[in-house]
matplotlib code that plots the C-alpha trace (Angstrom):
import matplotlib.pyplot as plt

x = [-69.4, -72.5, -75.1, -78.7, -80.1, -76.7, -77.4, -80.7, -79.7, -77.0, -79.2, -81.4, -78.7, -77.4, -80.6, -81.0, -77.5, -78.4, -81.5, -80.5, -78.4, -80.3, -81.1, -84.7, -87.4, -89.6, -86.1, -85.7, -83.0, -80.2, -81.1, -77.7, -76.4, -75.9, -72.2, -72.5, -73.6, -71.3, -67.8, -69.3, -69.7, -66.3, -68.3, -67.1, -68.0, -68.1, -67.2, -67.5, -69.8, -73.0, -73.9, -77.2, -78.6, -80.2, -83.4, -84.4, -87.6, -90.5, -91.7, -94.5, -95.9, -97.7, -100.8, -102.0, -105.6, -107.6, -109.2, -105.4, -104.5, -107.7, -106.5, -102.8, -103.9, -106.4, -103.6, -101.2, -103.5, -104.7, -101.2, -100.2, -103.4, -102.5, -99.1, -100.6, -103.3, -100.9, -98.5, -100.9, -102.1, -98.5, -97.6, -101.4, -100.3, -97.0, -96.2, -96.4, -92.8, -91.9, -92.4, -96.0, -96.7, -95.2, -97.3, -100.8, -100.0, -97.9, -94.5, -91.7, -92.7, -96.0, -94.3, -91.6, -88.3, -85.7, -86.7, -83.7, -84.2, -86.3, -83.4, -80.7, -82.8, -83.1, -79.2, -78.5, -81.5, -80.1, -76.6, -77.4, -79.6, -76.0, -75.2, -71.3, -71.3, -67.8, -66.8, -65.9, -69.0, -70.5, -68.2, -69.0, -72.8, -72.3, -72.3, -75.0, -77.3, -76.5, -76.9, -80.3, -81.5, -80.7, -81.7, -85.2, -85.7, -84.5, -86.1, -89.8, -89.5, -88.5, -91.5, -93.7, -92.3, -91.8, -88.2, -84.8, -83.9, -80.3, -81.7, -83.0, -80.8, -81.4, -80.2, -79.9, -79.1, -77.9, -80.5, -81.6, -81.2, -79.9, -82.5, -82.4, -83.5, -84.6, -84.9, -85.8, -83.5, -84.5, -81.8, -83.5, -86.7, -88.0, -87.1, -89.1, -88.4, -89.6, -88.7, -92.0, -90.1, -89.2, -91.7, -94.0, -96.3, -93.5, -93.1, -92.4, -94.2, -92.5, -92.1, -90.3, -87.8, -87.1, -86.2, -83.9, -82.4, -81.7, -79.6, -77.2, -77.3, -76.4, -73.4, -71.7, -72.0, -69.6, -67.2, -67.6, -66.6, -64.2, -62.4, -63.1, -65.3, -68.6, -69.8, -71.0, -74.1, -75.1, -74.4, -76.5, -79.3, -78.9, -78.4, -81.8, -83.6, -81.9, -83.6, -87.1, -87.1, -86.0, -88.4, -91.2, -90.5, -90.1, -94.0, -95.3, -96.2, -95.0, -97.7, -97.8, -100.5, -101.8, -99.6, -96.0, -96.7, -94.7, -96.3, -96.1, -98.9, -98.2, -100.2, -100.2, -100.6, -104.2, -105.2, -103.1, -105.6, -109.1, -108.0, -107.1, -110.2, -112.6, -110.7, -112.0, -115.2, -115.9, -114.3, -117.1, -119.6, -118.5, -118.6, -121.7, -124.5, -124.4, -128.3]
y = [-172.8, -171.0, -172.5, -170.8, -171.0, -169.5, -166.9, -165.6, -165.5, -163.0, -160.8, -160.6, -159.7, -157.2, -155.6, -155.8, -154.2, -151.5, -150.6, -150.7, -147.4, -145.8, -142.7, -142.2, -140.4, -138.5, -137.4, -133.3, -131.7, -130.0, -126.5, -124.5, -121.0, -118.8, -117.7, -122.6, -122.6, -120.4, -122.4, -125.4, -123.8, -121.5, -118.5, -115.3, -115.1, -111.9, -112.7, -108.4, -106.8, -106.1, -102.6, -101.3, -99.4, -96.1, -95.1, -91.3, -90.8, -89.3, -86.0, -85.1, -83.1, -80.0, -78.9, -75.6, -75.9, -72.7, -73.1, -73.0, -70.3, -68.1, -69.3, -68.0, -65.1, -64.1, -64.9, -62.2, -59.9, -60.0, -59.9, -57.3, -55.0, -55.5, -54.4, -51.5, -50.2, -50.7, -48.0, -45.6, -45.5, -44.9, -42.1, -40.9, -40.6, -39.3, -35.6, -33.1, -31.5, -27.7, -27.8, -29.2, -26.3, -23.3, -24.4, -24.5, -20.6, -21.2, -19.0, -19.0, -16.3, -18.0, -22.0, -20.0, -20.7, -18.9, -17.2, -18.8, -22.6, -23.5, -22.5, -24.2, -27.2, -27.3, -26.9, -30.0, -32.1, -31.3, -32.0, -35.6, -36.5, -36.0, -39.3, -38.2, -36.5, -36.5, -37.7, -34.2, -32.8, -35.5, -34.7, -31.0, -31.5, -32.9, -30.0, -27.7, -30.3, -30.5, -26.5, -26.7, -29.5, -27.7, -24.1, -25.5, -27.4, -24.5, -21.8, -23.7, -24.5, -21.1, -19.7, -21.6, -21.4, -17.4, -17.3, -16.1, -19.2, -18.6, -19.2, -23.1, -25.9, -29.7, -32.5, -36.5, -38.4, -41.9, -44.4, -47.4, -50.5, -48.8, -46.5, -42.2, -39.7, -36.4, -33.0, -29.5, -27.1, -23.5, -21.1, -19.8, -21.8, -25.0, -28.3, -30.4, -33.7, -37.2, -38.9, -40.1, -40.8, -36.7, -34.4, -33.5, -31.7, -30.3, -33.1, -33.2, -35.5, -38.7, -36.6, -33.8, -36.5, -38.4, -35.1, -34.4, -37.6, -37.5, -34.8, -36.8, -39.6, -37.1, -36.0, -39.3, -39.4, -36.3, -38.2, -41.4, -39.2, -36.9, -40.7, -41.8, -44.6, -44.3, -45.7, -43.5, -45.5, -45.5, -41.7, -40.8, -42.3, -41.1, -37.6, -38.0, -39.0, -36.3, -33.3, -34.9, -35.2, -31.8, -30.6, -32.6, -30.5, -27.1, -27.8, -28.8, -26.6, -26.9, -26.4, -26.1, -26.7, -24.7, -27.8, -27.1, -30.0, -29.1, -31.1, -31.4, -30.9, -32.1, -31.5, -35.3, -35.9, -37.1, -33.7, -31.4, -33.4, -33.2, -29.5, -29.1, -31.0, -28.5, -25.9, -27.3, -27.5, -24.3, -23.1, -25.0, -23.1, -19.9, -20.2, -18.3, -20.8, -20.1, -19.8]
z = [-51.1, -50.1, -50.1, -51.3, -47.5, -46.6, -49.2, -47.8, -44.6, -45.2, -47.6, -44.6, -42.4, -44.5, -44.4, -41.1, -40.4, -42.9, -41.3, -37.9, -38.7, -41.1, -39.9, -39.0, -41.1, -39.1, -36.8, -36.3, -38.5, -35.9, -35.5, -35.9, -35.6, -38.5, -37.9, -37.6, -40.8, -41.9, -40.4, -42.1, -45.8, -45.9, -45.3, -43.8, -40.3, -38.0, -34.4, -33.0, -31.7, -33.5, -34.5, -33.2, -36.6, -34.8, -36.4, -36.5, -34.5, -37.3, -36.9, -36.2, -39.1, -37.7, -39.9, -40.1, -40.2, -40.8, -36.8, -35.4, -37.6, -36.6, -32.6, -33.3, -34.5, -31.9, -29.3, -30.9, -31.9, -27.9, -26.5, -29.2, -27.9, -24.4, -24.9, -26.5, -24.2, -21.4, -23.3, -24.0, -20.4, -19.3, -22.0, -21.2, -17.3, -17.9, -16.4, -19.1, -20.4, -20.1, -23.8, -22.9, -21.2, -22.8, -26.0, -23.6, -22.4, -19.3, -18.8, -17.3, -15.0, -14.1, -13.5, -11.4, -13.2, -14.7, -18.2, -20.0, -18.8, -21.8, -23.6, -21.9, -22.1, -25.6, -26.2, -24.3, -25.8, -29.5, -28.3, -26.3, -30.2, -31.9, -33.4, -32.9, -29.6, -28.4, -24.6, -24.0, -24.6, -22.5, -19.8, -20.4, -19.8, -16.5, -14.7, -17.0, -16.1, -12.3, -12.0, -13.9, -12.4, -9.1, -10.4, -11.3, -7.9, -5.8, -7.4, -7.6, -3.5, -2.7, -4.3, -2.9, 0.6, -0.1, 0.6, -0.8, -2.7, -1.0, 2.6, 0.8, 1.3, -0.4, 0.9, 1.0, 4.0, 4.2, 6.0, 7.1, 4.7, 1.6, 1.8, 2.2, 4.1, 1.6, 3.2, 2.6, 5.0, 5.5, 7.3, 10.3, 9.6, 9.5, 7.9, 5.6, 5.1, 4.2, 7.4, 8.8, 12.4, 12.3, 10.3, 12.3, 9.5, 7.4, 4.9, 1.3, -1.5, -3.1, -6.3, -4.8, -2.8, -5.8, -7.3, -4.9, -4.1, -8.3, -8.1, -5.8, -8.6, -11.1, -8.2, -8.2, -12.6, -11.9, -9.6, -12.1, -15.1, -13.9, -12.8, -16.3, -15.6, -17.2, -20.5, -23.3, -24.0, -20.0, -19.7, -22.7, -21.6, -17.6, -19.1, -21.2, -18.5, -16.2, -18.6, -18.8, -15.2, -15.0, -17.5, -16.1, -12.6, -14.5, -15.8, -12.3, -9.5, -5.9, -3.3, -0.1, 2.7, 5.9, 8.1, 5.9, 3.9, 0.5, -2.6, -6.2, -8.5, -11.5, -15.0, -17.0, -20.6, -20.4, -18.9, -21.7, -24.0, -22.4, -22.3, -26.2, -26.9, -24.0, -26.1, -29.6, -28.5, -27.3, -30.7, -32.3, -30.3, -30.7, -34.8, -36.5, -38.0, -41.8, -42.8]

ax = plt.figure().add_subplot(projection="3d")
ax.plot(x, y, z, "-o")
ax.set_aspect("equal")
plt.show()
C-alpha cells in the first residue's frame, strides 16, 4: 500500500517529469518555407520555375503646352522659309528659256538660230507632257533632239566665230580620272578647247563644254534605246532636261574675246524681271497727268 508520504513524493515527481519536457515559453517558433507549410497541410505545391511577371515601362505623357507649340511652330515656319528663299534664288538665277526671250522682243534672226527651232521645240515639249506617250515616240525623239541640240550649238559658235557652220566640228575626248576633254575644231583654223594643259588663249566657257559634252550623253541614250535598255520614266525626264538645256542655249549669246576665248552670256530670270519692271516704270512716266 502507498503510503501518504509515498504519495507526495510521486505527485512531485510527476511534476517534475512533466516540466522537465514541457516545451519552453519564451522558445522561437520554427521559421518554415512556404512550399513547408504547404507539404505539411496537403496543399498544392509548385516545385518549377517561377515566372518573372514583366511590367510595361509607363509612358511618358508628352504635354503640349502653348510655349512648345509657339517653339514647333517657329521651327517649321523657319525651315519651311528657308526652303523657300533658297528656291526662289535658284528659279531667280536660272537662264532664261527661248520662250523667255521671244516674248521680251528677241528673234530668231537676232539669237542666231534657225527660224523654225522654236517650233520644233514646242512639238517635242507637248509630246514629252503626254500622259500616254508611247515607247515609239520616245524612241522617235531621240534623234530630233540630238540634231537640234546640235543645230542650235553649231549654228550659235559659227556665228560668233564668223564661219561656215560646216567648217565647225564638236567634240568630247576621254581624260584623266573619268573626266573629258571638250573642244571646239575649226577646219583650217584654230582649236578651242577646255584643256587648260593645251589652250593657249582659245578656250571655251564651262557652259559651252557642258553643252557639248551633253550632246555625247544624249549619244549613248541612242545606243541604250536602239539596244532596248532604257526606262520610260528615266528617258522622259533626260529628254526634258535635254530641251531646256537646249532652249536655255538657244536664248544665250556666244561671245568671243580679242584672245579666241569663246563664252557664253547668258540672260537669267532675275534680269527678264528687273527689265519688265524698268519697262513698267518708264510706262508710268510716259502717261499724261490728268489735271
Amino acid at each position: 500500500m502507498n503510503t501518504k508520504g509515498d504519495q507526495t513524493y510521486d505527485r512531485r515527481r510527476e511534476f517534475r517529469e512533466r516540466y522537465r519536457y514541457q516545451e519552453p515559453i519564451n522558445k522561437q517558433p520554427k521559421v518554415i518555407s512556404l512550399e513547408e507549410y504547404k507539404r505539411q497541410h496537403g496543399l498544392k505545391c509548385y516545385d518549377g520555375p517561377r515566372k518573372k511577371i514583366k511590367t510595361k515601362p509607363r509612358k511618358k505623357k508628352f504635354k503640349l503646352t502653348g510655349k512648345k507649340v509657339a517653339t514647333l511652330l517657329l521651327g517649321i515656319g523657319i525651315f519651311l522659309g528657308g526652303y523657300a528663299i533658297t528656291n526662289q534664288y535658284k528659279q531667280q538665277n536660272k537662264p532664261i528659256t527661248l520662250e523667255q526671250a521671244l516674248e521680251i522682243g528677241e528673234t530668231p534672226k537676232s539669237l542666231d538660230i534657225d527660224n523654225n527651232i522654236p517650233l520644233q521645240l514646242d512639238e517635242i515639249q507637248k509630246i514629252l507632257e503626254k500622259e500616254d506617250v508611247t515607247n515609239q515616240e520616245l524612241i522617235a525623239l531621240a534623234p530630233k533632239i540630238n540634231s537640234i541640240y546640235f543645230d542650235i550649238v553649231e549654228e550659235k559658235i559659227a556665228k560668233a566665230l564668223k564661219v561656215d557652220r560646216g567648217r565647225i566640228r564638236l567634240k568630247t575626248s576621254p581624260a584623266e580620272e573619268g573626266t573629258t576633254i571638250e573642244s571646239v575644231i575649226v577646219r583650217d583654223g584654230p582649236m578651242y578647247t577646255n584643256d587648260y594643259f593645251l589652250k593657249g588663249g582659245n578656250s571655251i566657257s564651262d557652259d559651252i563644254s557642258y553643252s557639248i559634252k551633253n550632246m555625247g550623253e544624249l549619244d549613248k541614250i541612242m545606243q541604250d534605246i536602239q539596244n532596248g535598255n532604257f526606262d520610260r520614266n528615266d528617258i522622259i525626264e533626260e529628254y526634258k532636261s535635254m530641251i531646256e538645256n537646249s532652249s536655255q542655249f538657244a536664248a544665250s549669246k556666244v561671245q568671243v574675246d580679242e584672245d579666241g576665248n569663246i563664252s557664253l552670256e547668258q540672260t537669267k530670270v532675275s534680269d527678264l524681271n528687273k527689265k519688265s519692271n524698268q519697262q513698267k516704270d518708264a510706262t508710268l512716266d510716259k502717261e499724261p497727268e490728268i489735271e
